[in-house]
Structures are given as structure tokens and as C-alpha cells.
N, C-alpha and C positions, 0 to 999 in steps of 0.2 A: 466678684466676692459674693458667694452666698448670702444672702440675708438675714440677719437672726430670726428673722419672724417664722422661716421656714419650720422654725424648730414648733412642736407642738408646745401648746401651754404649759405644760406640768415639768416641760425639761430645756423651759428659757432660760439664756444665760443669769445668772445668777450677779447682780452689780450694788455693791455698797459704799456710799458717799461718806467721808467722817468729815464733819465741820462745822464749828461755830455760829458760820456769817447766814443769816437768816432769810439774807437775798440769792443764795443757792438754790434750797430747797426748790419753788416754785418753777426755776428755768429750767431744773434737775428734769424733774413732774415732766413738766411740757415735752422734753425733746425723748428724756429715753425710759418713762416708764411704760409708752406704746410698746416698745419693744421687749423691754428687758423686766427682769422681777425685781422692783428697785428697791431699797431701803436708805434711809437717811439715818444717820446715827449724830448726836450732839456732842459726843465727848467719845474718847480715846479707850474709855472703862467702859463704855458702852458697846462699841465695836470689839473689845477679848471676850466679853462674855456672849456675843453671837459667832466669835467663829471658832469658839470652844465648843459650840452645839454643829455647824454645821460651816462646812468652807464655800465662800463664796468664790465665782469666775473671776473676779475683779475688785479691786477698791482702789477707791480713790480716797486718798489721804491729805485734808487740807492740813502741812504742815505750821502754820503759823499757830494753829489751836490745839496742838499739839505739847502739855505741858509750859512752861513758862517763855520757850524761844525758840528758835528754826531747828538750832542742835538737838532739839530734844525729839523734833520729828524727822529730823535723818536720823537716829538711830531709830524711833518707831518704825522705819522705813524697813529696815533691814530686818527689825524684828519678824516684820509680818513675811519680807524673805525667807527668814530660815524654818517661820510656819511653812511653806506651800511654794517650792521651787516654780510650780508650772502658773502660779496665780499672776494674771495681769497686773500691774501695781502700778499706781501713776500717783505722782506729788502735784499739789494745786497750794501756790502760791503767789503773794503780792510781790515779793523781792524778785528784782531783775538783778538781783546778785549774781556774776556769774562761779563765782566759787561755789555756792549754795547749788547751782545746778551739778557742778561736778559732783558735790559732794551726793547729791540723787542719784546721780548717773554710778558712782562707787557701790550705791546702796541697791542697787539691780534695776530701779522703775524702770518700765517699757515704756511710759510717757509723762514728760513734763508741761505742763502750764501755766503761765505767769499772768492773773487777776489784771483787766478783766476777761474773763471765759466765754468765749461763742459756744454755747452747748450746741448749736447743729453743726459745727464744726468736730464739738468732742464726739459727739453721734458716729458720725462715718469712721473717724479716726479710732475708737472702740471697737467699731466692728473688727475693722480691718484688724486690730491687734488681736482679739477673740480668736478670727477665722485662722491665723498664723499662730498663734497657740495650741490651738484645736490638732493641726498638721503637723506641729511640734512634737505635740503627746502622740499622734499615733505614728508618728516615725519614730519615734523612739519604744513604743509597743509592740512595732515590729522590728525594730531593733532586738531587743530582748529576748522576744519567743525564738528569732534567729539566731543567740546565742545560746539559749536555752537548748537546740536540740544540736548545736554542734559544740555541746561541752559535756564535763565528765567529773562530776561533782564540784569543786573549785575550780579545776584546768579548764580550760576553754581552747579549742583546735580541733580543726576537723583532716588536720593533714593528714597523709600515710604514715609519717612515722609518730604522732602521735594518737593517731588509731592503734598501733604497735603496743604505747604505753596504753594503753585502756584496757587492750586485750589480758597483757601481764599482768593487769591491777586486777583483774577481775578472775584470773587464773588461779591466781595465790591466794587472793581477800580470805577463805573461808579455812586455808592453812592454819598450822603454828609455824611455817619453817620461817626464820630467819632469812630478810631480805637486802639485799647491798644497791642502793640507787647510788646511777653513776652522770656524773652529768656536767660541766663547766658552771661555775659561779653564776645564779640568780636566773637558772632555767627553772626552779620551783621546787625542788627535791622534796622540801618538808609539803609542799600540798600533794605531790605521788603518796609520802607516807601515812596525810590525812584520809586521803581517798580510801586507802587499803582497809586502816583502821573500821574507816564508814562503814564499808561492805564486807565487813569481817565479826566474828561471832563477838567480839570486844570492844562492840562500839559505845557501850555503855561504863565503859568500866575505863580505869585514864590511860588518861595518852600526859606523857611526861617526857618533855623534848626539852633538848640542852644542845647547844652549837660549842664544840669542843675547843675552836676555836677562839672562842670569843672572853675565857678565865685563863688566868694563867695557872701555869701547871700548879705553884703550892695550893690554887682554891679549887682546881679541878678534884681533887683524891676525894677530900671530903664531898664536895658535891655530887659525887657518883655513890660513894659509898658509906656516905656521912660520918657520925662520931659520934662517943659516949662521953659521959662527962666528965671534963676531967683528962683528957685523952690531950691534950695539948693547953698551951697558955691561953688564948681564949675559949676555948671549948665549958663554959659557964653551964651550959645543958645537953641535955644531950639531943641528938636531933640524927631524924632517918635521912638516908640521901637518895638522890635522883631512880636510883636499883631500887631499893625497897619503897619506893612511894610507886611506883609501877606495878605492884604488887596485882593481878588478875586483869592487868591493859599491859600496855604498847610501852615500850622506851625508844625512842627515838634520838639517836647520837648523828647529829650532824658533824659534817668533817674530820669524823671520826681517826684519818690520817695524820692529824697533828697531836693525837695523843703521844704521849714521851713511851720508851719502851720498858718503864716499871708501870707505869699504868697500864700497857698492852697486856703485863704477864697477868696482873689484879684481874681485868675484867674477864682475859682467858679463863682465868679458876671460875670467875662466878658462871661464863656460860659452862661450864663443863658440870659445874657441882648445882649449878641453880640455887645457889646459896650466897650469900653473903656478910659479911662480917665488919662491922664498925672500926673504926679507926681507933681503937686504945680497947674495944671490946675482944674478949674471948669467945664466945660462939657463934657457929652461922645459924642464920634466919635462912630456909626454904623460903625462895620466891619462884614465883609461876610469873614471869612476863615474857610478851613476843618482843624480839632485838629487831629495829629497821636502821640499819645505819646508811650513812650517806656521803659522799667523798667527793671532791673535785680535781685530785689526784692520781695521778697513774700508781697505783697499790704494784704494779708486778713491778715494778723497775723501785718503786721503795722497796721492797723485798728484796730485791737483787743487791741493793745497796746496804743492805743489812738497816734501815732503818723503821722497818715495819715487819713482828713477827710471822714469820712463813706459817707455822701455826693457827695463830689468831686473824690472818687472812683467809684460810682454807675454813674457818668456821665460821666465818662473815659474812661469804662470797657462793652461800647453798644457793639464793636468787637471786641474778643479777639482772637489774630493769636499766637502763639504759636512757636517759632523758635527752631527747636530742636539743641542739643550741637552737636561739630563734633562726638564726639564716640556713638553718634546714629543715626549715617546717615551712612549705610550699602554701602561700595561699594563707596562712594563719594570721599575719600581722593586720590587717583590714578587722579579725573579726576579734584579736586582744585591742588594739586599740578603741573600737566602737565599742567594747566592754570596759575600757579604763575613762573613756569622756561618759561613759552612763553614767559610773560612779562618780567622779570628780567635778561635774557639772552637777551629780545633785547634793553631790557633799556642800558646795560652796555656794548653793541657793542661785545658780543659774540655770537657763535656760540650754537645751541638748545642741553644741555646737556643731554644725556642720563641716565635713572634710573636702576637699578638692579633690579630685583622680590625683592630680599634680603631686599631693602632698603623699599619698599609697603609695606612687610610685616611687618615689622618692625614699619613703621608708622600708619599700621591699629592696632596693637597691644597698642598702647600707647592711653592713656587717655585725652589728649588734653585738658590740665585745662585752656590755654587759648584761645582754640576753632580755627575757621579759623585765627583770626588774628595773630596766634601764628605757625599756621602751614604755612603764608605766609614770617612771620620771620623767620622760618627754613630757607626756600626756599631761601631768598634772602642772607642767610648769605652762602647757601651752594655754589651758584651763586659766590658770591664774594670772599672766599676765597679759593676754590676749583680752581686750573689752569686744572684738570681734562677733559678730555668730557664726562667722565663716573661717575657718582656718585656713592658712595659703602659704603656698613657699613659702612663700617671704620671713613667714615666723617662725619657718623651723631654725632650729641650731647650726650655725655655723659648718661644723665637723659634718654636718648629713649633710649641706646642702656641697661640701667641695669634693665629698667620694660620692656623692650620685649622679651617675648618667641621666639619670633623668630630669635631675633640678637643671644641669647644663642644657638639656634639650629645649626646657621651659624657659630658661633664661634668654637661648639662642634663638627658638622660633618658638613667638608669643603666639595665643590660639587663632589669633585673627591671620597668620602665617605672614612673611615678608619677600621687599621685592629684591630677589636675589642679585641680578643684575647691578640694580642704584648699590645693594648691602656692598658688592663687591667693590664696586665704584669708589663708596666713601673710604671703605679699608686703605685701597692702593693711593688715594687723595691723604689718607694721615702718615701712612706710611714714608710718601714721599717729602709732605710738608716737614716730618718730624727730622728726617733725615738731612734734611737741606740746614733744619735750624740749628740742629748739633753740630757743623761744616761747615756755619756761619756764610751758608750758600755758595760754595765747593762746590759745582756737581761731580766733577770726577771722584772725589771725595766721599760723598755721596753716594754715587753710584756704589761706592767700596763697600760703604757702608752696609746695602743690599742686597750685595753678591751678584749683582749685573752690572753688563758692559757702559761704557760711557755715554754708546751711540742711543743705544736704550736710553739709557736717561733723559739724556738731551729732546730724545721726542716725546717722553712722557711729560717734561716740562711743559714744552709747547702744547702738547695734550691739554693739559689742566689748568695753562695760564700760570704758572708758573715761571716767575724772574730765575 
């Protein structure tokens, strides 16, 4: 362990005390203001108005003085959590309650102490927690700059066919033409069509996005094309729709294949005329927006079926970008998942957990039916109920760990490797005890049982002591 003293004066760790009991202070003193830049604070309002000026590496938080009872310093606990994800935080209390620690251990502390305190104990145990913090934050710094140069405004992948979509986003960005992303449910379509936007002469001006899917058709018309007042039994004012508020940016129509085909023919007139017309109104409005729509649908076989206009597909489909599923993006799931534990570990005031090889492989092995957005829901469930800092097979889901080759290989040969010979041993020992007990000790019966002959039998019994 590095030393803290190693650090120069002017950038020692940084350690603040909060507590009542008056017999702190002095043992405080003695063991780590040699070391550290210490402060002692007497009350709870005294510690928010210092680390409103400035955050400290550490506090230590005697709960019992903490507002009127213990409850009141586990929630301060967590308070100062969701200040400073990466801050050491330790509870210092007289109750050997063990619920009271859980409830600490809930609240994220790195360390708990239960009155009376050996500060040269808490000494060494500080450092250590510091110097493992310290390695925390710059694995996770170099976390980030490494996602930082293999992503692409929101996306993040550095595969080949994700370099594919970067190339097209960046093709088009500075167009008007009309673009069609095509892609399986929850590969990211609306972030291809942010990115466009970003790098596009209209990135100031709105972006107005609607998932077509997600109104039903009587509140989709209005929402596209709004209404005047009057124009139907609720229509109380009048109001512009999703087209004319995109008026000089972006309209973005997600799933745009579940529109019905009287709204196909509407939205046809508006790109054709660039105009639009209210729902119970008489003239069009000239609008100037760029169309990105988005589909998870095979559009030529709706077309064929007659339930998507041949028309209004041939004017949707000027650029078509192509977003591949996660289980064809080589190599990418490593660097979305160490992007979904950045965020979810700092969302939730913990510390950046660490993956196993075990668990990568394991997730490059699985088929991802529902694409990033489902390997972001791993992430966040493994985040929250994992109290771990190590993520491990053992806690991924079910479903991943029975289609992976690799969970079975982890399962079957742990890293410290086994002895094949004994493993074979104890198999052909269960197999034959199990066999004997279902045949109420039969061996020919037995034997049947196996698919081998009697005489076999007979001498594997003898073999293994077996009646």
C-alpha cells in the first residue's frame, strides 16, 4: 500500500470527522492528522456547509449525533452518497445493532465501526480504503477515455459494422435527403437519428420525435397533423401537431410501419407538398423539416401484402442505414456494458464494479433478442442488486447463463482446473449407485438400465464395493 504521506502537502488526502462525543477529537489528532488534512466538524450543518465549499476524500460520520436517532444518520448517510459517488464514507457508532449495520451497508459506507474506536487501527484501514478508491477512479478514467474514442456521439462500438453506421451518419449528416433506419427492436435507431441531426446543419433547430407505435391510431392523426378548434368534440383549442412543430429541424417517426394506410396516404401529401393542414382546418401551412423514419419491419414484403403504400415506401427509403443487432457487432458488448456500469454505478451512488472475463464471455455468447436495450437492463439490474464490487457468473440471469458455452465451461472447469480421472470416477460411481437404487439392487436390471451388458456390471460393482 502506498503511503498517504507519499503525497505532497498541498494534495493529502483530504478526511473529515462529524461528531458530538468530545473524546474523539484528541485520538482523531493523534493518529491521522500526521497524515491527513483533518477536520473535525460538531454537528451535521456544520459538515453541508463545508462540502458545499469544497469535497473532502473521506468522512466519517458519527451516526448517533446525527439529528434526534440512528435513522436519521442512515439517511445522512446516503445523503452524502448521492453528493460524491467516489467519497470514502464510514459510519461510527455505539450500537452493536446488527440491523443498524445493514441498514449502513444499504447506504453504500466503505466502513463501519462500532464505539469504542482503536484509531490506529482506523489509520491503516483508511489508507487502504483511499489507495483502493484512488484505483477505482482511475480505472474508471480509463474506462471512459476508452469509450470516448471508440464511440460516435451517443452509440458507442467500435465493430466493423458499426464503423458502417458512423460512416453513413456522417455521409448524409450535412443533406436534406430523407432517411429510413432499419434495424430489429432496441438496436438504438432514435440515437442514429440524434447523431445525424448533431452533425447536420439543424442541430439547433428541433428535433420532434414520436414512436408510431406507441398512440393509437384515433390520437395518432392529430398528433402528426394536429387540429383547429372546434374540428372535433374535444378539440377545445387549437393546437399545431408533431409536422408543424418540426417546422426548420428534424421529425423523427419511429416505427413508422404501424401507421394505418389512411395515415400513409396524409403523410404522402404532406412530404410531397411540404405543407400541411389541420384536422377540421382549411389551408396548408408550408413546413420546411428533414423526415428520419425508422422501422423494425420488413417494409418490401408489407408492400407486397398490400399493407404499406408502394408510394410512400419509395419516398422514405432515399437513405437507407442499416443498424446491425448486438450479436453482430464483434467485440462491442465489453465496451456497452463498461458504458452502462459507468452510468448505473454513478446513477446509484456506488462505486464502479468490476467484471469477470467469465461474465464477457458469457455475454458475448448470448443472442440478445433484445439487442442493446436489453443488455442495458442486465447492467442496471446487476448494479442494483448485486451489493458485490465484483460481478460473477453466478449473478447473471438465468436465460444467459443456460445458452452460454461459456457459463457451462465455467461451471464444468473451475479456474483452478480438475482432476479428470477422480471427476470421471465419481460420475460412473453415481451413475451406478443411482441405477442400482431405482432396481431396488437388480443388477441385471440395472445393467438395462445403462445400456451395458450384465457381466459389465457385475465387475463395476465389485470395482466400487458395491452390494
Amino acid at each position: 500500500m502506498r503511503n498517504p504521506t507519499t503525497r505532497s502537502v498541498a494534495s493529502r488526502y483530504s478526511i473529515v470527522i462529524v461528531t458530538g462525543d468530545e473524546r474523539v477529537r484528541p485520538e482523531a489528532e493523534t493518529y491521522l492528522a500526521p497524515d491527513y488534512d483533518l477536520r473535525v466538524f460538531p454537528t451535521w450543518d456544520e459538515l453541508l456547509a463545508f462540502v458545499k465549499k469544497q469535497s473532502p476524500d473521506a468522512i466519517f460520520l458519527d451516526i448517533d449525533t446525527v439529528g434526534e436517532n440512528s435513522e436519521q444518520g442512515i439517511t445522512a448517510l446516503a445523503e452524502l452518497r448521492s453528493f460524491n459517488p467516489d467519497l470514502v464514507l464510514v459510519a461510527l457508532t455505539r450500537s452493536d445493532s446488527r440491523t443498524l449495520r445493514h441498514k449502513a451497508i444499504d447506504a453504500t459506507v466503505d466502513q463501519y465501526f462500532v464505539a469504542p474506536i482503536n484509531f490506529e487501527e482506523v489509520r491503516v484501514v483508511l489508507g487502504r480504503a483511499l489507495e483502493k478508491r484512488a484505483v477505482e477512479v482511475e480505472y474508471r478514467h480509463r474506462q471512459e477515455k476508452e469509450a470516448e474514442r471508440e464511440s460516435f456521439g451517443e452509440l458507442i462500438g467500435a465493430s466493423e459494422t458499426m464503423r458502417r453506421v458512423y460512416d453513413a451518419i456522417t455521409r448524409v449528416a450535412d443533406s436534406n435527403s430523407t432517411v429510413l433506419i432499419r434495424g430489429e427492436s432496441g438496436t438504438g435507431k432514435e440515437l442514429v437519428a440524434r447523431a445525424i441531426v448533431t452533425m447536420g446543419p439543424r442541430v439547433e433547430k428541433p428535433f420532434i420525435s414520436i414512436n408510431c407505435a406507441a398512440l393509437p391510431e384515433n390520437l395518432i392523426e392529430t398528433e402528426l397533423f394536429g387540429h383547429e378548434r372546434g374540428a372535433f368534440t374535444d378539440a377545445k383549442e387549437a393546437r399545431a401537431g408533431h409536422i408543424e412543430l418540426a417546422h426548420l429541424g428534424t421529425l423523427f417517426l419511429d416505427e413508422i410501419a404501424t401507421l394505418g394506410l389512411a395515415l400513409q396516404s396524409k403523410l404522402l401529401r404532406v412530404l410531397e407538398d411540404r405543407a400541411v393542414t389541420r384536422i377540421g382546418g382549411k389551408t396548408a401551412k408550408k413546413i420546411d423539416f428533414r423526415l428520419i423514419a425508422a422501422t423494425n419491419e420488413d417494409l418490401e414484403a408489407l408492400v407486397h401484402a398490400g399493407r404499406f403504400r408502394e408510394d410512400l415506401y419509395y419516398r422514405i427509403n432515399v437513405v437507407p442505414i442499416s443498424l446491425p443487432a448486438l450479436r453482430e457487432r464483434q467485440g462491442d458488448i465489453p465496451l456497452l456494458a463498461g458504458h452502462f456500469l459507468r452510468i448505473y454505478c454513478r446513477a446509484n451512488g456506488k462505486p464502479l464494479k468490476q467484471v469477470e472475463p467469465e461474465v464477457l464471455g458469457v455475454m458475448e455468447d448470448y443472442q440478445w433478442p433484445g439487442n442493446v436495450r436489453e443488455l442495458e437492463n442486465v447492467i442496471q439490474r446487476l448494479v442494483l442488486m448485486n451489493d458485490s464490487a465484483v460481478i460473477s457468473v453466478k449473478n447473471l440471469p438465468q436465460q444467459m447463463l443456460v445458452a452460454s458455452t461459456a457459463s457451462q465451461e465455467a461451471i464444468l472447469i473451475p479456474e483452478e482446473g480438475v482432476d479428470f480421472d477422480a471427476e470421471m470416477e465419481r460420475i460412473e460411481l453415481a451413475y451406478l449407485t443411482a441405477a442400482l437404487h431405482r432396481t431396488s439392487g437388480r443388477k441385471a436390471a440395472a445393467a438395462a438400465l445403462l445400456h451395458i451388458d450384465s457381466q459389465r456390471m457385475k465387475y463395476l460393482c465389485r470395482k466400487r464395493n458395491l452390494a
